[in-house]
N, C-alpha and C positions, 0 to 999 in steps of 0.2 A: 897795237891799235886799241887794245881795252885793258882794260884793270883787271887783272885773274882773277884777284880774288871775289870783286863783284860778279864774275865770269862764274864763278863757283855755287857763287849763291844763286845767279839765275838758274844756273842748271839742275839744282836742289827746287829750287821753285815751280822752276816751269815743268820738272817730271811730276811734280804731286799738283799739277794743273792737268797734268795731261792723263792722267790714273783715274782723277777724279772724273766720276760718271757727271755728264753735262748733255746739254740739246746735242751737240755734233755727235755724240757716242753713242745716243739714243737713236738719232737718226740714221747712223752705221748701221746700227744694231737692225732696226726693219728694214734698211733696205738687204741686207746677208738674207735676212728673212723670209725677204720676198723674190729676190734673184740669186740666193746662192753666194757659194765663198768666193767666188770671181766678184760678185757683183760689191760684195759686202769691200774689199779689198780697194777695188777701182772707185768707190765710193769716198775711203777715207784718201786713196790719190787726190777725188778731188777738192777734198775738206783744205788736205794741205797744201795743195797749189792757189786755193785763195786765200790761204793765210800767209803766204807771199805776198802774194797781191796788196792784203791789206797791209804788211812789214812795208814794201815798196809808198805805198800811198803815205802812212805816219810816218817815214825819211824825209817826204818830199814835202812833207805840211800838210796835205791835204786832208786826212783826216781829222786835224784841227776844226775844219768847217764845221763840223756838226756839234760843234761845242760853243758856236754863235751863227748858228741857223739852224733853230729847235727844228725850224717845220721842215726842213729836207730833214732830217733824224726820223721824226713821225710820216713822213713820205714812204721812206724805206722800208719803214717796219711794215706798214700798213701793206706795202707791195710785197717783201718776204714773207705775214702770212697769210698772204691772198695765193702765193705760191706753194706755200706748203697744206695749206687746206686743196688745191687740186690736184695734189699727189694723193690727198687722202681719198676724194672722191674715187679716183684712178683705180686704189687700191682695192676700198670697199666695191665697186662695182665689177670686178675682175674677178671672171669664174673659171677664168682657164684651171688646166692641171699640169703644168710644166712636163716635158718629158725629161728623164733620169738623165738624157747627154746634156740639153739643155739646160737645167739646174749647176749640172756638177762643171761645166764649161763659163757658161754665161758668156760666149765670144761673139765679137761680131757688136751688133748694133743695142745689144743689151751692155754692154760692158759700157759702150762712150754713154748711153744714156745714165748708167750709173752715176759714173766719172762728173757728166756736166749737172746729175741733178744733185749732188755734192758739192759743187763748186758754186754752183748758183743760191744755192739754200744758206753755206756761209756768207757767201760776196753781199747779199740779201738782207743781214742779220746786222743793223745798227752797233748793236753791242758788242759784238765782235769787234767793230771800228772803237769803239770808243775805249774798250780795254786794253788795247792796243796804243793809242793813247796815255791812258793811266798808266802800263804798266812797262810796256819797255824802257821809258825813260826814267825809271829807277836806276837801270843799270848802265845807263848809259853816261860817261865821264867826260864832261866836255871839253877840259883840260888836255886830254890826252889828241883834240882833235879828231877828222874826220867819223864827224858824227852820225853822218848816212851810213857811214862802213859799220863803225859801230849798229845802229838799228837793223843793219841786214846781217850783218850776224849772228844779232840774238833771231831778229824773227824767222830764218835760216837753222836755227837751230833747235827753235822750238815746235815749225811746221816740220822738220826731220821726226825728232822725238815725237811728237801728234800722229804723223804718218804709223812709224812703227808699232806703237802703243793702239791705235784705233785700227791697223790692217789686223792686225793679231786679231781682235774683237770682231772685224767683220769678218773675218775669217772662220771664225769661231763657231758664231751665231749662225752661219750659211752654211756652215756643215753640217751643225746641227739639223738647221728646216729641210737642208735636201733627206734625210734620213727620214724627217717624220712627209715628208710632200708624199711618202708612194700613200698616205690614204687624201684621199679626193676631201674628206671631211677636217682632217688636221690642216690639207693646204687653204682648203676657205676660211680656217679659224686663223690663218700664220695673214691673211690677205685683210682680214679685218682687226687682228692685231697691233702690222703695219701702218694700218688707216689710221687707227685710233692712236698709234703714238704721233706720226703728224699732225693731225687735227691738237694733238695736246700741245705739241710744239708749235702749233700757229698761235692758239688762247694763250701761252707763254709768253708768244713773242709779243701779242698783242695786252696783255691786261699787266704784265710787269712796268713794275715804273721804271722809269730812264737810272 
């Protein structure tokens, strides 16, 4: 169903897409920060279950639309970071001090929050659709037929690779903040850290050109 050797090069490509530090890994990154290696983890789950979503949408055309309907593009964006500027607020005004089970757990209703504000923060993010666009149908052979199978395999395989490469990272980073959260003063500093990486991730999403 695909051409291997194009198969090869995606796979070369898409792991030095997925290494490279970007918005989704940044945005792992504070949330591990802010909830812990649970949180950081379920987080990049849900980076890459919308990077399905969007593989599924560029098979079926759909993301074609926003490459002749600028203003749904600038709808989006405008709504993704109107969404990640109130995670910032969330952050900066949040003075809890997590307790040590709840950090190092994160289970329960902090996990799916994770999950869905990963999943929404990508599904959210215009340019996600549109690279997706650009870039799977490099590898994709139309000669060879079934060309949906072909796009859910690459984009299948490169939400896999994103998952693994970004759970490791939130993993990471949320170890790390449960260690420094036992002072009350490093976890205000890790809560306004977080803020200020979304709030940069919103002015990103928002003042980049298309």
């Amino acid at each position: 169903m695909v051409d291997m050797s194009l198969y090869a090069a995606f796979l070369v490509a898409a792991f030095a897409l997925c290494v490279t530090p970007g918005p989704d890994m940044m945005f792992i990154v504070a949330m591990g920060g802010r909830g812990g290696p649970a949180a950081g983890v379920m987080a990049a789950f849900g980076v890459a279950c919308a990077m399905l979503v969007h593989t599924v949408a560029a098979a079926l055309g759909l993301s074609a639309l926003f490459l002749t309907l600028p203003t749904l593009y600038h709808v989006l964006r405008w709504v993704g970071a109107a969404y990640l500027l109130y995670l910032a607020v969330k952050a900066f005004r949040d003075r809890s001090v997590p307790g040590e089970e709840e950090v190092a757990a994160g289970a329960g209703a902090g996990l799916r929050r994770a999950f869905w504000q990963g999943a929404v923060t990508n599904l959210l993010n215009p340019k996600v659709i549109l690279f997706n666009v650009a870039f799977l149908p490099q590898f994709v052979e139309p000669s060879l037929g079934h060309v949906q199978g072909q796009f859910l395999l690459l984009g299948c395989t490169i939400a896999v690779m994103g998952f693994l490469w970004d759970g490791f990272v939130g993993l990471l980073s949320g170890r790390l903040a449960s260690a420094l959260r036992r002072s009350a003063r490093l976890n205000r500093g890790l809560n306004v850290l977080s803020g200020t990486v979304f709030a940069g991730l919103a002015v990103r999403l928002v003042a980049a050109p298309k």
